[in-house]
C-alpha positions in Angstrom: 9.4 4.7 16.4 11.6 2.8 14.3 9.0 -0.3 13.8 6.5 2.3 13.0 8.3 4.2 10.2 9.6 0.8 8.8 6.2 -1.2 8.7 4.3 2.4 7.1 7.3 2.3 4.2 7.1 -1.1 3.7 3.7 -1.5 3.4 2.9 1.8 2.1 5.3 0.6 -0.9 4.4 -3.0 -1.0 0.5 -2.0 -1.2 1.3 -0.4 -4.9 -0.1 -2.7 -7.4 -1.3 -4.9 -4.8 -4.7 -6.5 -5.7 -6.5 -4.7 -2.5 -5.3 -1.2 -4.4 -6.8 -2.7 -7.6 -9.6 -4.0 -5.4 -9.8 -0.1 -4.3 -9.9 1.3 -7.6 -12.8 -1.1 -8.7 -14.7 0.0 -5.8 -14.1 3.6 -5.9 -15.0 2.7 -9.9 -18.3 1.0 -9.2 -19.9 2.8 -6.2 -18.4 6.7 -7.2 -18.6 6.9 -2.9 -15.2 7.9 -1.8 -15.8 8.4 2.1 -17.1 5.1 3.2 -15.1 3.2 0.4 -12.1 5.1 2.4 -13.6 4.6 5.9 -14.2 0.6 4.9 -10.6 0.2 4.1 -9.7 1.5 7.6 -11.6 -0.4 9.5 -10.8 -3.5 7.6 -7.2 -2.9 7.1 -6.8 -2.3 11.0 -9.1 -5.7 12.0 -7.0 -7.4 9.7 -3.6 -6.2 10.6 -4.5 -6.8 14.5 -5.0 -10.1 13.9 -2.2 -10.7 11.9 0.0 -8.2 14.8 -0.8 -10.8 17.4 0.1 -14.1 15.3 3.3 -12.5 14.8 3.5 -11.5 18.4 3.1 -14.6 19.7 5.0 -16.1 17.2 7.4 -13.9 18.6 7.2 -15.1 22.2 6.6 -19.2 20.9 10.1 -19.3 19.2 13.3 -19.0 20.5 15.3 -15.4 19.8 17.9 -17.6 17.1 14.9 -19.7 15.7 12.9 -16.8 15.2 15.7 -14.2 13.9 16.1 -17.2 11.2 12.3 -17.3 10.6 12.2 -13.9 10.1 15.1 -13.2 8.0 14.0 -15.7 5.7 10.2 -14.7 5.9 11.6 -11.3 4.8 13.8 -12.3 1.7 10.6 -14.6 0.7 8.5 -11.3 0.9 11.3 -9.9 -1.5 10.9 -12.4 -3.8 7.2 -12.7 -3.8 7.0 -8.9 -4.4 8.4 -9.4 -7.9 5.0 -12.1 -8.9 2.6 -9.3 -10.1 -0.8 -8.7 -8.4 -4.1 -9.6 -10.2 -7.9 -8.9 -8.9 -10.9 -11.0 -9.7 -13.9 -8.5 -10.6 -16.3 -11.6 -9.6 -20.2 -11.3 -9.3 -20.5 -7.3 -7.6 -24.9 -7.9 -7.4 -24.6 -10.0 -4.5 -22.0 -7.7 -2.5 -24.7 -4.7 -3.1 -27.1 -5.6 0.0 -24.3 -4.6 2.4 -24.1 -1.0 0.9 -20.7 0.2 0.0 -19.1 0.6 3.6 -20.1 -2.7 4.3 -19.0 -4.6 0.8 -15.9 -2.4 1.2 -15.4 -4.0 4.5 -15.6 -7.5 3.8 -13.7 -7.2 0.4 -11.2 -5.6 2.2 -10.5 -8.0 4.7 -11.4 -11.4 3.1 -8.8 -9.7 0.2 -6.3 -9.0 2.9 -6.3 -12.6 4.2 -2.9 -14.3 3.0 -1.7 -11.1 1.1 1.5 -10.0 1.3 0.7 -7.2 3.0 -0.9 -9.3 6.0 2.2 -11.6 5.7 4.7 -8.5 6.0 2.7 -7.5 9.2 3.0 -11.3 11.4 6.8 -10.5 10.2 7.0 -7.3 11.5 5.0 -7.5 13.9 7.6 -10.8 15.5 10.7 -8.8 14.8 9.6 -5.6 16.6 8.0 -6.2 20.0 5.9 -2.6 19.7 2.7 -4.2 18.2 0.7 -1.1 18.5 3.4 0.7 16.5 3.6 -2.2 14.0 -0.1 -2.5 13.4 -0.4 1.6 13.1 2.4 1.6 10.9 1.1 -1.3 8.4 -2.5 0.4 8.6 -1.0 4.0 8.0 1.1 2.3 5.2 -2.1 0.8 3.4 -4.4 3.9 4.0 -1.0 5.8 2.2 -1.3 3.4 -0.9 -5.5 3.3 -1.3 -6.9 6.1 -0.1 -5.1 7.6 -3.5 -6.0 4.9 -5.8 -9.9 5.6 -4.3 -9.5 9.3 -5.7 -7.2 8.6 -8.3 -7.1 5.5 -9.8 -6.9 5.8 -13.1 -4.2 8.5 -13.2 -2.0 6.7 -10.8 -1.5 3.4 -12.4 -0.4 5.4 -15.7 1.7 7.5 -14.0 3.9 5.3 -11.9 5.4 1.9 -12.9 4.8 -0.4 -10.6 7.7 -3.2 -11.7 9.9 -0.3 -10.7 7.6 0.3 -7.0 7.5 -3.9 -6.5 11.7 -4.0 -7.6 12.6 -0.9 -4.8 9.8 -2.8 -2.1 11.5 -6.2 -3.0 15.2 -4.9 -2.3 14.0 -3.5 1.3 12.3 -6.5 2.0 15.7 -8.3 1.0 17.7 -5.8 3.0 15.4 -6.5 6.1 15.9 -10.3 5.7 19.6 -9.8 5.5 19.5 -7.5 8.5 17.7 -9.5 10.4 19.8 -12.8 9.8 22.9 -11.2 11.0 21.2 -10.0 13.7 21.6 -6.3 13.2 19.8 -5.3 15.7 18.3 -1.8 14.9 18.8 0.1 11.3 18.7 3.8 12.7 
């Protein structure tokens, strides 16, 4: 349970002002189709997070248990500093996206989006320090459908409302935490 709860948080948290939740209010903005604007991002999110679940797995199983904790615990304190670089989204050319309807563009911007982020990055980590990948990947999926799913239906409202250098400053000192953890090889946090 625990690599469930932590990769929802952190993900759920490290998704605000993320460019797929920008990405997700420009959608919700342009097409005015919450359902399969939501329904895209799951599918997406979870082929995306699979893939990156079994890199970290087996990243897991190619390293050594003190290479690894090392490679971890620094992957984790880069994620902490990499959450304080604010997000940015490229509006591009939308026309040619329109011939695969809006599940279908939702889809595809989704996961081409996904490749790299940090969110994708903070699942191979998570996904290598827990050995539950099923929990990890359901976690990091729950965790992104937590952050977008509201900025589909309320986009506008919620980036006014919350500040996100405060949302990227709390996710950046639990990614630090983790990476600290991790290099003294604590082994569990609950």
């Amino acid at each position: 349970m625990e690599a469930f709860f932590i990769s929802t948080g952190v993900v759920a948290l490290g998704e605000m002002g993320d460019k797929t939740q920008l990405l997700a209010m420009l959608l919700a903005a342009k097409f005015r189709k919450p359902v399969p604007i939501v329904l895209g991002i799951l599918v997406a999110t979870l082929a995306n997070h699979a893939l990156a679940g079994v890199i970290g797995d087996w990243v897991a199983q190619a390293l050594g248990p003190d290479l690894l904790r090392w490679v971890i615990g620094l992957s984790f304190i880069a994620m902490a500093v990499w959450m304080l670089v604010p997000d940015s989204v490229d509006e591009g050319d939308g026309d040619s996206k329109l011939r695969l309807g809006v599940f279908g563009t939702t889809v595809l911007a989704f996961f081409l989006a996904e490749m790299g982020d940090k969110t994708q990055i903070a699942t191979v980590a998570l996904a290598a320090r827990y050995s539950d990948l099923i929990s990890v990947v359901a976690g990091t999926t729950l965790g992104m459908m937590l952050a977008n799913v509201p900025a589909v239906f309320l986009g506008d409202r919620i980036a006014k409302a919350v500040s996100m250098t405060l949302v990227h400053g709390i996710t950046a000192l639990i990614f630090a935490v983790l990476g600290v953890l991790t290099l003294f090889n604590v082994g569990h946090l609950f």
